[in-house]
N, C-alpha and C positions, 0 to 999 in steps of 0.2 A: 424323038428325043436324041439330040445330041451325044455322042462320047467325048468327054475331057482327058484328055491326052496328057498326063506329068512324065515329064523327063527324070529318068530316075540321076542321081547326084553320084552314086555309087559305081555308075558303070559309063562315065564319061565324067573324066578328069577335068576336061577342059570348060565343061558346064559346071561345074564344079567350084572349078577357080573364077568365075563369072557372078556367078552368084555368091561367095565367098567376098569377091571383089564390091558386091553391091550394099552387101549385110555391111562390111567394116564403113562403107560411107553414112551408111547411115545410123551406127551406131554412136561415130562421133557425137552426135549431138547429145545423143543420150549419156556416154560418159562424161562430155564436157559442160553440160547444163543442166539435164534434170539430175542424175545421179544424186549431183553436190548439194543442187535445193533442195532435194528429197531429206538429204541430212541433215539440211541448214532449219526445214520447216517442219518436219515430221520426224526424223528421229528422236529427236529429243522427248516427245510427248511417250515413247517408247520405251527410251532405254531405258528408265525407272523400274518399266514393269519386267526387266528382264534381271531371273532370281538364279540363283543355283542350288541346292541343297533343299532339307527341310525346314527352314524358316529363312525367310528374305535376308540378303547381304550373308548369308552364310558360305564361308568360302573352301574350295575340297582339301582335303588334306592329301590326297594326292594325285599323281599326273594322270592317274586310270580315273579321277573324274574329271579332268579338263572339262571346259566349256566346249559342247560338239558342234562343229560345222561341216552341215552336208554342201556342195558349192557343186553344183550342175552347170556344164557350161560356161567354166569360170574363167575360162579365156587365160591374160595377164592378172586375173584377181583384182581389178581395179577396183571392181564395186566392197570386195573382201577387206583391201588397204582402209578402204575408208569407215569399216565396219569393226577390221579388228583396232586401229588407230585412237577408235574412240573406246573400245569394251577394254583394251590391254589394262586401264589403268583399275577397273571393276573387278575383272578375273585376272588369278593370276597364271593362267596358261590356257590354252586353246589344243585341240586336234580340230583339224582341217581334214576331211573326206573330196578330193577332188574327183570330178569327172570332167575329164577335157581331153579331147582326142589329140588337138593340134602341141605336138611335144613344142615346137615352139613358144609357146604361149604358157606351157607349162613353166617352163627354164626360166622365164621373165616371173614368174609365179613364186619358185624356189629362191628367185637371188632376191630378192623383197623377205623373205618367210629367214634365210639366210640373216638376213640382220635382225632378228628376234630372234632366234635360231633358241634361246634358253625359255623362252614363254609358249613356242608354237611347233608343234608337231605336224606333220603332213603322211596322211593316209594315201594313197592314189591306187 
Protein backbone atom coordinates (compact mmCIF):
# COMPACT_ATOMS: atom_id res chain seq x y z
CA UNK A 1 0.00 0.00 0.00
CA UNK A 2 0.96 3.28 -0.89
CA UNK A 3 1.74 6.51 1.56
CA UNK A 4 -0.23 9.86 0.65
CA UNK A 5 1.94 12.47 1.05
CA UNK A 6 -0.02 16.22 2.19
CA UNK A 7 1.82 19.12 2.17
CA UNK A 8 1.29 20.75 5.17
CA UNK A 9 -0.19 24.64 4.35
CA UNK A 10 1.34 25.85 7.76
CA UNK A 11 4.81 25.48 7.26
CA UNK A 12 5.28 26.70 3.49
CA UNK A 13 3.93 29.94 2.73
CA UNK A 14 4.36 29.72 -0.67
CA UNK A 15 2.04 26.54 -0.85
CA UNK A 16 -0.06 28.28 0.89
CA UNK A 17 -0.67 31.19 -1.31
CA UNK A 18 -1.02 28.59 -4.33
CA UNK A 19 -3.59 26.96 -3.09
CA UNK A 20 -5.23 30.14 -1.42
CA UNK A 21 -4.79 31.28 -5.10
CA UNK A 22 -6.78 28.14 -6.44
CA UNK A 23 -9.65 28.07 -3.58
CA UNK A 24 -10.55 32.15 -4.54
CA UNK A 25 -10.93 31.07 -8.47
CA UNK A 26 -12.99 28.75 -7.71
CA UNK A 27 -15.02 30.24 -5.25
CA UNK A 28 -16.14 32.98 -7.69
CA UNK A 29 -18.52 31.04 -9.14
CA UNK A 30 -20.06 29.99 -6.03
CA UNK A 31 -20.36 33.58 -4.73
CA UNK A 32 -21.42 34.94 -8.14
CA UNK A 33 -24.07 32.27 -9.13
CA UNK A 34 -25.10 29.67 -6.85
CA UNK A 35 -24.95 31.80 -3.47
CA UNK A 36 -27.74 34.36 -5.12
CA UNK A 37 -29.99 31.45 -6.52
CA UNK A 38 -29.76 29.68 -3.37
CA UNK A 39 -31.55 32.90 -1.97
CA UNK A 40 -33.52 33.53 -4.99
CA UNK A 41 -34.87 29.68 -4.83
CA UNK A 42 -34.57 28.46 -1.40
CA UNK A 43 -34.37 30.99 1.13
CA UNK A 44 -37.45 32.20 1.02
CA UNK A 45 -39.18 28.74 1.66
CA UNK A 46 -36.95 29.32 4.90
CA UNK A 47 -37.08 32.46 6.17
CA UNK A 48 -40.64 32.12 7.54
CA UNK A 49 -39.47 29.41 9.66
CA UNK A 50 -36.97 31.53 11.17
CA UNK A 51 -38.53 32.75 15.03
CA UNK A 52 -36.89 34.39 17.87
CA UNK A 53 -38.42 34.25 21.21
CA UNK A 54 -41.10 32.10 22.76
CA UNK A 55 -43.81 32.41 20.33
CA UNK A 56 -43.18 33.24 16.53
CA UNK A 57 -42.49 36.87 15.30
CA UNK A 58 -41.73 37.72 18.85
CA UNK A 59 -39.13 40.27 18.90
CA UNK A 60 -36.17 40.69 22.11
CA UNK A 61 -36.43 43.48 23.93
CA UNK A 62 -32.89 43.71 24.13
CA UNK A 63 -29.38 43.78 22.39
CA UNK A 64 -28.30 40.49 24.88
CA UNK A 65 -30.91 38.75 22.74
CA UNK A 66 -29.88 39.78 19.21
CA UNK A 67 -30.55 37.43 16.47
CA UNK A 68 -26.96 35.11 16.75
CA UNK A 69 -24.63 34.36 14.08
CA UNK A 70 -21.95 31.82 14.18
CA UNK A 71 -20.12 32.66 10.48
CA UNK A 72 -16.87 30.12 10.11
CA UNK A 73 -14.79 31.05 7.42
CA UNK A 74 -16.63 34.06 6.56
CA UNK A 75 -14.14 35.49 4.35
CA UNK A 76 -15.61 39.37 3.12
CA UNK A 77 -19.01 38.04 4.66
CA UNK A 78 -20.56 37.87 1.17
CA UNK A 79 -22.67 35.01 1.90
CA UNK A 80 -23.60 36.99 5.46
CA UNK A 81 -24.66 40.59 3.27
CA UNK A 82 -27.08 38.53 1.67
CA UNK A 83 -28.42 36.83 4.67
CA UNK A 84 -28.37 39.64 7.14
CA UNK A 85 -29.81 41.98 3.97
CA UNK A 86 -32.79 40.07 3.88
CA UNK A 87 -33.35 39.03 7.98
CA UNK A 88 -32.49 43.19 9.09
CA UNK A 89 -36.07 43.92 8.16
CA UNK A 90 -37.41 40.61 10.59
CA UNK A 91 -34.99 41.16 13.56
CA UNK A 92 -34.04 44.12 14.82
CA UNK A 93 -30.50 43.53 15.51
CA UNK A 94 -27.95 40.74 15.04
CA UNK A 95 -24.41 39.74 16.93
CA UNK A 96 -22.21 38.20 14.45
CA UNK A 97 -19.50 35.51 15.82
CA UNK A 98 -16.71 35.69 13.30
CA UNK A 99 -14.10 33.11 12.64
CA UNK A 100 -11.63 34.25 9.78
CA UNK A 101 -8.12 34.13 9.92
CA UNK A 102 -7.38 36.33 6.94
CA UNK A 103 -7.51 40.10 8.76
CA UNK A 104 -8.02 41.24 5.25
CA UNK A 105 -11.16 39.86 4.66
CA UNK A 106 -12.09 40.69 8.01
CA UNK A 107 -11.78 44.76 7.41
CA UNK A 108 -13.98 44.14 4.14
CA UNK A 109 -16.27 42.38 6.75
CA UNK A 110 -16.37 45.43 9.28
CA UNK A 111 -16.86 48.39 6.63
CA UNK A 112 -20.17 46.53 5.39
CA UNK A 113 -21.34 45.70 9.28
CA UNK A 114 -19.84 49.58 9.65
CA UNK A 115 -23.07 50.72 7.65
CA UNK A 116 -25.61 48.90 10.11
CA UNK A 117 -23.31 49.62 12.61
CA UNK A 118 -26.82 50.45 15.04
CA UNK A 119 -28.65 46.80 14.05
CA UNK A 120 -25.27 44.52 14.13
CA UNK A 121 -22.69 43.86 16.41
CA UNK A 122 -19.63 41.82 15.67
CA UNK A 123 -18.04 39.23 18.20
CA UNK A 124 -14.51 38.04 16.69
Amino acid sequence: MSQLSVRSLLSDLDYYNVCRQAYSMSRVKWVTVRVPRWFEQTFPSLEDRIEMGSEAGEMPETNSEAFRILSVGSGAGEFNHLLLDRLLSKFPTFTCTLIEPARKELEKYEDYVSKNSDKININR
